[in-house]
PDB file with one MODEL, atoms N, CA, C and O in Angstrom:
MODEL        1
ATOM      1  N   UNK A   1       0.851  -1.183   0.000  1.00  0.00           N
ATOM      2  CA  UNK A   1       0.000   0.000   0.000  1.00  0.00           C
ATOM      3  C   UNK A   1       0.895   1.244   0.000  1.00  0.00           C
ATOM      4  O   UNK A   1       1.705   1.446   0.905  1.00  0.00           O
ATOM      5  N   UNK A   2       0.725   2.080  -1.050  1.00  0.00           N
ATOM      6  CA  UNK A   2       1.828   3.153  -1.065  1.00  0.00           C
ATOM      7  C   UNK A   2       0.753   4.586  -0.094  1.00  0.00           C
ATOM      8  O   UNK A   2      -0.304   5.073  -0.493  1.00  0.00           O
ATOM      9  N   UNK A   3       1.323   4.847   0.891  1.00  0.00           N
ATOM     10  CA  UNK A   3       1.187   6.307   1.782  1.00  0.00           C
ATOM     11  C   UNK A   3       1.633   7.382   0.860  1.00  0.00           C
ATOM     12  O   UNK A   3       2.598   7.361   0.097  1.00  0.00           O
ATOM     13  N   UNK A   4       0.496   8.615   1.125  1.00  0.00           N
ATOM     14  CA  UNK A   4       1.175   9.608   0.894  1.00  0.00           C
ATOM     15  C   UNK A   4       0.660  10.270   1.318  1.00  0.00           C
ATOM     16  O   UNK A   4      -0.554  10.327   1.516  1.00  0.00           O
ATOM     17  N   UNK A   5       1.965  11.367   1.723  1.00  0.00           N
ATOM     18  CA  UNK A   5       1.726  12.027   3.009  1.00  0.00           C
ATOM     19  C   UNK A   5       2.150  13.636   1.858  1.00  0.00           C
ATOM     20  O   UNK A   5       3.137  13.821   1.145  1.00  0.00           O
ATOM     21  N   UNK A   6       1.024  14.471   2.093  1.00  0.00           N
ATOM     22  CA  UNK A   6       0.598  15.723   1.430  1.00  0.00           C
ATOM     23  C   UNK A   6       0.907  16.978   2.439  1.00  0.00           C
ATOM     24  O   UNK A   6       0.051  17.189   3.299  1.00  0.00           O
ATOM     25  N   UNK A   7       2.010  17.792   2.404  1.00  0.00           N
ATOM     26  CA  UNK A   7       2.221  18.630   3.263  1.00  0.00           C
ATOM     27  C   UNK A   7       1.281  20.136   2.664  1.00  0.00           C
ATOM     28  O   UNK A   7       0.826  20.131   1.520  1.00  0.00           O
ATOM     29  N   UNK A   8       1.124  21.113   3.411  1.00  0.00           N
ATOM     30  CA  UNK A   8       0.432  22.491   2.831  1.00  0.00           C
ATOM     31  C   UNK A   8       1.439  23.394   3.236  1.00  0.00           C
ATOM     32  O   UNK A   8       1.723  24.269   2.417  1.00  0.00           O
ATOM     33  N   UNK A   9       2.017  23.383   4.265  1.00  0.00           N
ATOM     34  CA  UNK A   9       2.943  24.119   4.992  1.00  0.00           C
ATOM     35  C   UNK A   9       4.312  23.861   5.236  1.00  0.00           C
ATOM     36  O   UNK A   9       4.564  22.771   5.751  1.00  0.00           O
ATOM     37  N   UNK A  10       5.123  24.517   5.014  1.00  0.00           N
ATOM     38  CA  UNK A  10       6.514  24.338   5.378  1.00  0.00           C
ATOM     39  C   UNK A  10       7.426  23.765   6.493  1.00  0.00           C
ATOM     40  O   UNK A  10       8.585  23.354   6.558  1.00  0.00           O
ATOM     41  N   UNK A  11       5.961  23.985   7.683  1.00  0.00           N
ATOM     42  CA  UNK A  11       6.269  23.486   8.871  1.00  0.00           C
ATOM     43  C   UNK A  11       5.822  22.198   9.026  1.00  0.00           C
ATOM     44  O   UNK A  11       6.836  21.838   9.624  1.00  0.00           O
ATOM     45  N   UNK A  12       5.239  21.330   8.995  1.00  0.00           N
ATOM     46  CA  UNK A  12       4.171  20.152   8.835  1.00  0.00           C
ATOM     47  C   UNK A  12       2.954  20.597   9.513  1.00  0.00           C
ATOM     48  O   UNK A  12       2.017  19.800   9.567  1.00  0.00           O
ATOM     49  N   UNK A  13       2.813  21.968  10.133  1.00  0.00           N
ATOM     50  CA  UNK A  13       1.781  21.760  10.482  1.00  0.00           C
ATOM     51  C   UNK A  13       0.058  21.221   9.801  1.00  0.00           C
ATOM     52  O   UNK A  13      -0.830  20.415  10.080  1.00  0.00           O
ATOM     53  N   UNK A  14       0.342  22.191   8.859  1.00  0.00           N
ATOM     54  CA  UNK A  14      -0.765  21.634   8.245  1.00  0.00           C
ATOM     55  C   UNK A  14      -0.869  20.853   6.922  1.00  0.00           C
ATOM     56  O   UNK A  14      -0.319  21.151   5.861  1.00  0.00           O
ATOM     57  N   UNK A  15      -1.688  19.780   7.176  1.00  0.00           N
ATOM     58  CA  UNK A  15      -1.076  18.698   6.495  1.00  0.00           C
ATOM     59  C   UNK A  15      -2.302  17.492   5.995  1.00  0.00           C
ATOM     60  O   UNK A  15      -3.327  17.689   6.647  1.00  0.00           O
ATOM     61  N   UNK A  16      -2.456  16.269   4.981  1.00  0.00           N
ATOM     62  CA  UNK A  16      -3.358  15.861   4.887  1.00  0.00           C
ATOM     63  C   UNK A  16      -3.173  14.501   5.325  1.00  0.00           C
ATOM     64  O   UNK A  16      -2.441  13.612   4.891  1.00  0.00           O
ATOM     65  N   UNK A  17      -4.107  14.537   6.409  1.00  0.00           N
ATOM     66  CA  UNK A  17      -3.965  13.216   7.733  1.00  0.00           C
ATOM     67  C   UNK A  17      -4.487  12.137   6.769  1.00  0.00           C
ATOM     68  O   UNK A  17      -5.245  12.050   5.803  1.00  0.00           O
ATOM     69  N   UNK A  18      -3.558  11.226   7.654  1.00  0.00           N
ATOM     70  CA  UNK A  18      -3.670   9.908   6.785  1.00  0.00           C
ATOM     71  C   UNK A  18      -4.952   9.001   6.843  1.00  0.00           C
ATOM     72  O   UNK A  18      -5.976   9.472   7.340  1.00  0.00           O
ATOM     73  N   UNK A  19      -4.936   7.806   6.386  1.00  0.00           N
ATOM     74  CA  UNK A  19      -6.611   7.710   6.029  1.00  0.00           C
ATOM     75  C   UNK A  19      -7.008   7.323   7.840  1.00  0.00           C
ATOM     76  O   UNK A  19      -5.980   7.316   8.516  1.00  0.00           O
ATOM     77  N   UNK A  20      -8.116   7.062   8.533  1.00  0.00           N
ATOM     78  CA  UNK A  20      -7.906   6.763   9.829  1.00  0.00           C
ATOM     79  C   UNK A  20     -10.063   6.682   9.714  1.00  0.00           C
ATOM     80  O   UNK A  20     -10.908   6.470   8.845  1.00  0.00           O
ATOM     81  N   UNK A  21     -10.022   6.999  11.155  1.00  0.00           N
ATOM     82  CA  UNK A  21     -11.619   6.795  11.643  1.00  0.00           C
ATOM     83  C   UNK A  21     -11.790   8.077  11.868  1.00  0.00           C
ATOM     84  O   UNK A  21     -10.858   8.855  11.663  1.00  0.00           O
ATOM     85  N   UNK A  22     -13.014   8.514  12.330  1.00  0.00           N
ATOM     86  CA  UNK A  22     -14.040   9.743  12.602  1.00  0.00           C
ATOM     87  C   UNK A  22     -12.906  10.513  13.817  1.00  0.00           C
ATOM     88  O   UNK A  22     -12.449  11.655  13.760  1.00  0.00           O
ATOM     89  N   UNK A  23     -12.724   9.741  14.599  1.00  0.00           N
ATOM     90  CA  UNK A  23     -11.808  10.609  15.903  1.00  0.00           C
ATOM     91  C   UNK A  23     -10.918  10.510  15.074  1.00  0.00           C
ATOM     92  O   UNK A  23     -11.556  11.132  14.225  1.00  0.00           O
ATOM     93  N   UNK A  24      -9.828  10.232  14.471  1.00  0.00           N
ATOM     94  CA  UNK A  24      -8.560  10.420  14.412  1.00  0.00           C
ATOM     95  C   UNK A  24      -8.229  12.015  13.359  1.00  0.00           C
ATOM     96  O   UNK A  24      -7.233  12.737  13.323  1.00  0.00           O
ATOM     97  N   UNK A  25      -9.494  12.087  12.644  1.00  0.00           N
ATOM     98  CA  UNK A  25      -9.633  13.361  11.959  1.00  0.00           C
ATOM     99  C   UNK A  25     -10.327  14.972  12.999  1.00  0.00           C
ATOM    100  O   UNK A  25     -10.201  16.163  12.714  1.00  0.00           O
ATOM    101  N   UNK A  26     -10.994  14.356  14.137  1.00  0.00           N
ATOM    102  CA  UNK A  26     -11.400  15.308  14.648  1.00  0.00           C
ATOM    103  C   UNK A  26     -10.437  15.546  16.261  1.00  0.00           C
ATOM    104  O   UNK A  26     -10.581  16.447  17.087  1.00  0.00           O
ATOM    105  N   UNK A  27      -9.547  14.472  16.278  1.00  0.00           N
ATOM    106  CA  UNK A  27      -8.429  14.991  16.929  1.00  0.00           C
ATOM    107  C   UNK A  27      -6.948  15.936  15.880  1.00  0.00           C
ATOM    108  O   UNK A  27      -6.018  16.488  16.468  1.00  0.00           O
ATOM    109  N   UNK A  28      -7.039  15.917  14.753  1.00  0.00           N
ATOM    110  CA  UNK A  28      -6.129  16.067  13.689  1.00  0.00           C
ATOM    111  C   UNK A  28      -6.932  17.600  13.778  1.00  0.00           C
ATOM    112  O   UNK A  28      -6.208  18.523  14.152  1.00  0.00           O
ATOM    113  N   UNK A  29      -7.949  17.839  13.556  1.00  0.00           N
ATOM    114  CA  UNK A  29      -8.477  19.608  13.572  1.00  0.00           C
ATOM    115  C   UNK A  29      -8.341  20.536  15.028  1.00  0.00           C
ATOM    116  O   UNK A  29      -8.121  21.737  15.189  1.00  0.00           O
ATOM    117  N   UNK A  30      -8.649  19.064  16.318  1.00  0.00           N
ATOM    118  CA  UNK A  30      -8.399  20.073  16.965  1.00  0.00           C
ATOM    119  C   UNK A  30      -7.277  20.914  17.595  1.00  0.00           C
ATOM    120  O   UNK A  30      -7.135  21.978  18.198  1.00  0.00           O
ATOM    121  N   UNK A  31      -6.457  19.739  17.077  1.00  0.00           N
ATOM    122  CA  UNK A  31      -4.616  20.017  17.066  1.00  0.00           C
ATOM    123  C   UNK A  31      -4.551  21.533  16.612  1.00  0.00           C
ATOM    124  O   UNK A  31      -3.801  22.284  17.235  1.00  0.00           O
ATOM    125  N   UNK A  32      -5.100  21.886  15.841  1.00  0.00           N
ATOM    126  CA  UNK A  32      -4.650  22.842  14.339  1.00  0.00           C
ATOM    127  C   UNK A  32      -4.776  23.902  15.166  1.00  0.00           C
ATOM    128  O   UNK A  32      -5.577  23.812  16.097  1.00  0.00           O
ATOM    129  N   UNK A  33      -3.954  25.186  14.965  1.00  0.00           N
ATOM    130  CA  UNK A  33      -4.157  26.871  15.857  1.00  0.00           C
ATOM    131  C   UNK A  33      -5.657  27.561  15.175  1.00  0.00           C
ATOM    132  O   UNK A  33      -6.339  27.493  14.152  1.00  0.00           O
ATOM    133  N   UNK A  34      -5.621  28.372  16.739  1.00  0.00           N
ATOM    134  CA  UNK A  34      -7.171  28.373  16.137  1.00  0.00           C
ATOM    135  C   UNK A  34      -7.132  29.942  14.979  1.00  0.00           C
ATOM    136  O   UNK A  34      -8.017  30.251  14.181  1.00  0.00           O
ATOM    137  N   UNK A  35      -5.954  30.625  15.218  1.00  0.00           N
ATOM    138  CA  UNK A  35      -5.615  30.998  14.198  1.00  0.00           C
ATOM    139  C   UNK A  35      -4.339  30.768  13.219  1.00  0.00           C
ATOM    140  O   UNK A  35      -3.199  30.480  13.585  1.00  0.00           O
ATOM    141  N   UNK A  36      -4.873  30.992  11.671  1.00  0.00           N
ATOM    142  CA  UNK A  36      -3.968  30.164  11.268  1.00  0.00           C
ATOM    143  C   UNK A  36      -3.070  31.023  10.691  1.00  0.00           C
ATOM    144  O   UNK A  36      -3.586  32.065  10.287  1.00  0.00           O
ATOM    145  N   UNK A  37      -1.582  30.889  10.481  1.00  0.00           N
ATOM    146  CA  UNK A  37      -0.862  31.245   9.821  1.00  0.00           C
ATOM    147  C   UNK A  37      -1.114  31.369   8.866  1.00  0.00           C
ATOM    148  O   UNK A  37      -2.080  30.861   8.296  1.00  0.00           O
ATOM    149  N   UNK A  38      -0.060  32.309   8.280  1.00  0.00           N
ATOM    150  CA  UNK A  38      -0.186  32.730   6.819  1.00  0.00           C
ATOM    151  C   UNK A  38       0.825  32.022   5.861  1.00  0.00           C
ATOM    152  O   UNK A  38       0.926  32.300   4.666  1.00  0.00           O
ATOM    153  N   UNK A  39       1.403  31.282   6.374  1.00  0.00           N
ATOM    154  CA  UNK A  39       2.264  29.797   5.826  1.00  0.00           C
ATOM    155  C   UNK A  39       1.036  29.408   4.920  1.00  0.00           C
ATOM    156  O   UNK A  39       0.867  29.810   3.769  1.00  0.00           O
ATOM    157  N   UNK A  40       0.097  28.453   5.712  1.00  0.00           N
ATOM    158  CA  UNK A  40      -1.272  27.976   5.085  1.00  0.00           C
ATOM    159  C   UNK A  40      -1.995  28.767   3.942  1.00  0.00           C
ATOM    160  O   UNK A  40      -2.917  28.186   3.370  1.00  0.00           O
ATOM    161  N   UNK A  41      -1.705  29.876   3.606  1.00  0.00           N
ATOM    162  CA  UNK A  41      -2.090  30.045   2.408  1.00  0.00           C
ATOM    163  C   UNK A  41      -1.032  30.521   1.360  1.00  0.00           C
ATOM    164  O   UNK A  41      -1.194  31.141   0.309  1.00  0.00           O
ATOM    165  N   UNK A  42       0.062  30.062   1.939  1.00  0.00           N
ATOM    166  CA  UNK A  42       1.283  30.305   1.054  1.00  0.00           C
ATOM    167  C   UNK A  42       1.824  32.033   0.841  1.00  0.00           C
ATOM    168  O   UNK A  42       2.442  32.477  -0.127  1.00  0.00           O
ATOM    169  N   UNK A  43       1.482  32.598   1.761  1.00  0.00           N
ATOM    170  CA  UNK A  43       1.953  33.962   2.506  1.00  0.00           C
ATOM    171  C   UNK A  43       3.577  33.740   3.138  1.00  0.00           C
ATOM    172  O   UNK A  43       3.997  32.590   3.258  1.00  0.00           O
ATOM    173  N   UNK A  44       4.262  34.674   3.445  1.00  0.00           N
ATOM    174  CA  UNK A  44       5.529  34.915   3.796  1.00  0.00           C
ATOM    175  C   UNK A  44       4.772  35.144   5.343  1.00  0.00           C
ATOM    176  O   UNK A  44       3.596  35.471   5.500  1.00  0.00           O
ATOM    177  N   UNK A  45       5.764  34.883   6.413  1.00  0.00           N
ATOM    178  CA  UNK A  45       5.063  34.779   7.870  1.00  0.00           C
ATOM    179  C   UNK A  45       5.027  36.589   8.350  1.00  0.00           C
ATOM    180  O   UNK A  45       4.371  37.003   9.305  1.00  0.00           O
ATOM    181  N   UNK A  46       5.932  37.522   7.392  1.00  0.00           N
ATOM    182  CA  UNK A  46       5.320  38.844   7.416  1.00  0.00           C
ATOM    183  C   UNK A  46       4.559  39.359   7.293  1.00  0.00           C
ATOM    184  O   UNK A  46       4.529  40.575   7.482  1.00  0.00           O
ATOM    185  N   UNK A  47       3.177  38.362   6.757  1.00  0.00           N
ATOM    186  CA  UNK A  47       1.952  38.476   6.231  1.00  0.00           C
ATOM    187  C   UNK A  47       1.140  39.225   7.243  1.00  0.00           C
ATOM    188  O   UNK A  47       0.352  40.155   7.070  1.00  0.00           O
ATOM    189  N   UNK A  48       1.561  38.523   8.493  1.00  0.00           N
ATOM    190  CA  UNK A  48       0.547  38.669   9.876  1.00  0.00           C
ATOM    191  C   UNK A  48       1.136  40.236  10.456  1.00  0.00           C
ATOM    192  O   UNK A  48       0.330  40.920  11.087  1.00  0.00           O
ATOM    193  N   UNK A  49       2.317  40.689  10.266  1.00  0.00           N
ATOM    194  CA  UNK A  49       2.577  41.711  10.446  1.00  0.00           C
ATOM    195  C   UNK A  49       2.087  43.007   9.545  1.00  0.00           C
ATOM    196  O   UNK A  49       1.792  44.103  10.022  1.00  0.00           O
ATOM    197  N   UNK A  50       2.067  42.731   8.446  1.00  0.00           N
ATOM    198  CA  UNK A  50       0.902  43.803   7.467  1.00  0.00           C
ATOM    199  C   UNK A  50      -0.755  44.147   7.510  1.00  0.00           C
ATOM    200  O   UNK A  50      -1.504  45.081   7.224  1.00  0.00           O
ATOM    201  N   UNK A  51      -0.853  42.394   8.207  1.00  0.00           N
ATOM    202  CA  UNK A  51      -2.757  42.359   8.531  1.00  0.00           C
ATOM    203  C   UNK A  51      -2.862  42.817   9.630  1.00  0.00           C
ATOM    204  O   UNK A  51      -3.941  43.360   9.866  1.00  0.00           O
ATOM    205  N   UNK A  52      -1.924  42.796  10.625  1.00  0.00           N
ATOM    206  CA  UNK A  52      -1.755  43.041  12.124  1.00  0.00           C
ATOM    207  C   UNK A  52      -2.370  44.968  11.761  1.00  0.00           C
ATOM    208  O   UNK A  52      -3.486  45.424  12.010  1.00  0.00           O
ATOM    209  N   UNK A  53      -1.036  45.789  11.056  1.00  0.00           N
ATOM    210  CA  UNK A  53      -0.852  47.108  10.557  1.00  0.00           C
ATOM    211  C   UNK A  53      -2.545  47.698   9.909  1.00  0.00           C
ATOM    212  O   UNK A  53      -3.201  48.581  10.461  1.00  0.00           O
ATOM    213  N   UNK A  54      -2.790  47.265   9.181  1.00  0.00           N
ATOM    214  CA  UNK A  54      -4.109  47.138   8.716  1.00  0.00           C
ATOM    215  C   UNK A  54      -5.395  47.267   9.504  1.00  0.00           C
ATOM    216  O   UNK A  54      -6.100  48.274   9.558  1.00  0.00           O
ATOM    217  N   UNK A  55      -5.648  45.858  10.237  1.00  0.00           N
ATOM    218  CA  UNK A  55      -6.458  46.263  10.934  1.00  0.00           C
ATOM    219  C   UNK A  55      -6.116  47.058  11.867  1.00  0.00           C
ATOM    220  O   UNK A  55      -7.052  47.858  11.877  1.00  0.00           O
ATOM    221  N   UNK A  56      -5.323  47.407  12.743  1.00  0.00           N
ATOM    222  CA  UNK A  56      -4.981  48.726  13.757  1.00  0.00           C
ATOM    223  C   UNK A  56      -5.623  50.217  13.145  1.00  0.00           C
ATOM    224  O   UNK A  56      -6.312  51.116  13.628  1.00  0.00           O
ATOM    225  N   UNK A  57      -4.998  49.948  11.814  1.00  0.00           N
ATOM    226  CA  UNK A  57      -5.617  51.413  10.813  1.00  0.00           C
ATOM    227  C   UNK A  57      -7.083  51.444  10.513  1.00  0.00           C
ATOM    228  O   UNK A  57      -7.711  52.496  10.631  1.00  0.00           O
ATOM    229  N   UNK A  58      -7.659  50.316  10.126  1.00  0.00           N
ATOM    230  CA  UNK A  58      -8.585  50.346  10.451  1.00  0.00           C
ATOM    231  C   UNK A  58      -9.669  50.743  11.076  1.00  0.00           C
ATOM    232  O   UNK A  58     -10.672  51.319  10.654  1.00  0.00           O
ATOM    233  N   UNK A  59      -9.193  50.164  12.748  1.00  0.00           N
ATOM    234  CA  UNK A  59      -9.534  50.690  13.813  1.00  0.00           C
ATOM    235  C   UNK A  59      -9.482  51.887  14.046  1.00  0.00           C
ATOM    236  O   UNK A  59     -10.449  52.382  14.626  1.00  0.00           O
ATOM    237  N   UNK A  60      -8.402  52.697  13.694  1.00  0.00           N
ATOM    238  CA  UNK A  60      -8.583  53.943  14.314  1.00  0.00           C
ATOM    239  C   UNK A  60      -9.067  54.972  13.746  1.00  0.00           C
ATOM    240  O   UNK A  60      -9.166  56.137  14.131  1.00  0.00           O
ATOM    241  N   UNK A  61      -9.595  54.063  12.061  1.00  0.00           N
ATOM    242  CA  UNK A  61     -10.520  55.166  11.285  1.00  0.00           C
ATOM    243  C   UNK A  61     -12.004  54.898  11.779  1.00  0.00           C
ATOM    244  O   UNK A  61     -12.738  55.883  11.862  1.00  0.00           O
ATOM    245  N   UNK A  62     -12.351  54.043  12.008  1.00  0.00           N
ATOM    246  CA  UNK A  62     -13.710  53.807  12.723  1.00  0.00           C
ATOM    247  C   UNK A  62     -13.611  53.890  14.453  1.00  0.00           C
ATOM    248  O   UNK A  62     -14.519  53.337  15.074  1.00  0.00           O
ATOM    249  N   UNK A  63     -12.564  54.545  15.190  1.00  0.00           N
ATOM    250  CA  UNK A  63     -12.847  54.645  16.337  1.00  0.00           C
ATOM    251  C   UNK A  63     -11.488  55.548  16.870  1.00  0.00           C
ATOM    252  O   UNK A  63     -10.640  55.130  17.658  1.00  0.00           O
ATOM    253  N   UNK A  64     -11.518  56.990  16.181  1.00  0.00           N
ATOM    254  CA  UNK A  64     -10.552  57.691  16.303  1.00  0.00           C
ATOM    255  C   UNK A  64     -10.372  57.767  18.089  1.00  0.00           C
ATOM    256  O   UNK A  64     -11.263  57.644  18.930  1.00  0.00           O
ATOM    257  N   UNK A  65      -8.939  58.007  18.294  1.00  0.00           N
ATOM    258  CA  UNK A  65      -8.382  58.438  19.924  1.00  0.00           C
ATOM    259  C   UNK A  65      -9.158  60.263  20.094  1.00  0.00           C
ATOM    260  O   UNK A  65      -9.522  61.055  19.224  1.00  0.00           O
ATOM    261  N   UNK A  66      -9.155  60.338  21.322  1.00  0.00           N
ATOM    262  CA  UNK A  66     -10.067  61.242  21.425  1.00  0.00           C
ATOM    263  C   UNK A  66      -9.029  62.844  22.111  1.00  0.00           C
ATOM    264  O   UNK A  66      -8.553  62.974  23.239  1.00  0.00           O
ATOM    265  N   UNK A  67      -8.981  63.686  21.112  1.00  0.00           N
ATOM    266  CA  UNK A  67      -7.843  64.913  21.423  1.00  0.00           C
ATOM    267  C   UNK A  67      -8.468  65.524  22.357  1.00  0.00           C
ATOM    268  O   UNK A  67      -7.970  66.518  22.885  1.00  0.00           O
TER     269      UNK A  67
ENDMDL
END
């Protein structure tokens, strides 16, 4: 039986679990961060630092600091 093991991420985190039963897939999701890197969609991990920048700006156009 030839395995194959399907990586998405650079890290192994995310990855396509091998064939198994009902728990072994819903222990395999709950492993996973509940937010996900930007590895997983094939983003540079600076990704989270630009979305980070973003929404902050965001924010402070819909909820200016108060002079």
């Amino acid at each position: 039986m030839l395995l194959i093991f399907v990586r998405f991420s650079d890290s192994g985190t995310y990855y396509a679990p091998a064939k198994g039963d009902y728990e072994s897939y819903v222990d395999y999701i709950r492993d996973l961060p509940l937010i996900p890197h930007p590895e997983v969609f094939g983003l540079h991990e600076n990704a989270d630092i630009t979305k980070d920048q973003k929404e902050t700006q965001e924010v402070n156009i819909c909820h200016p600091p108060n002079t």
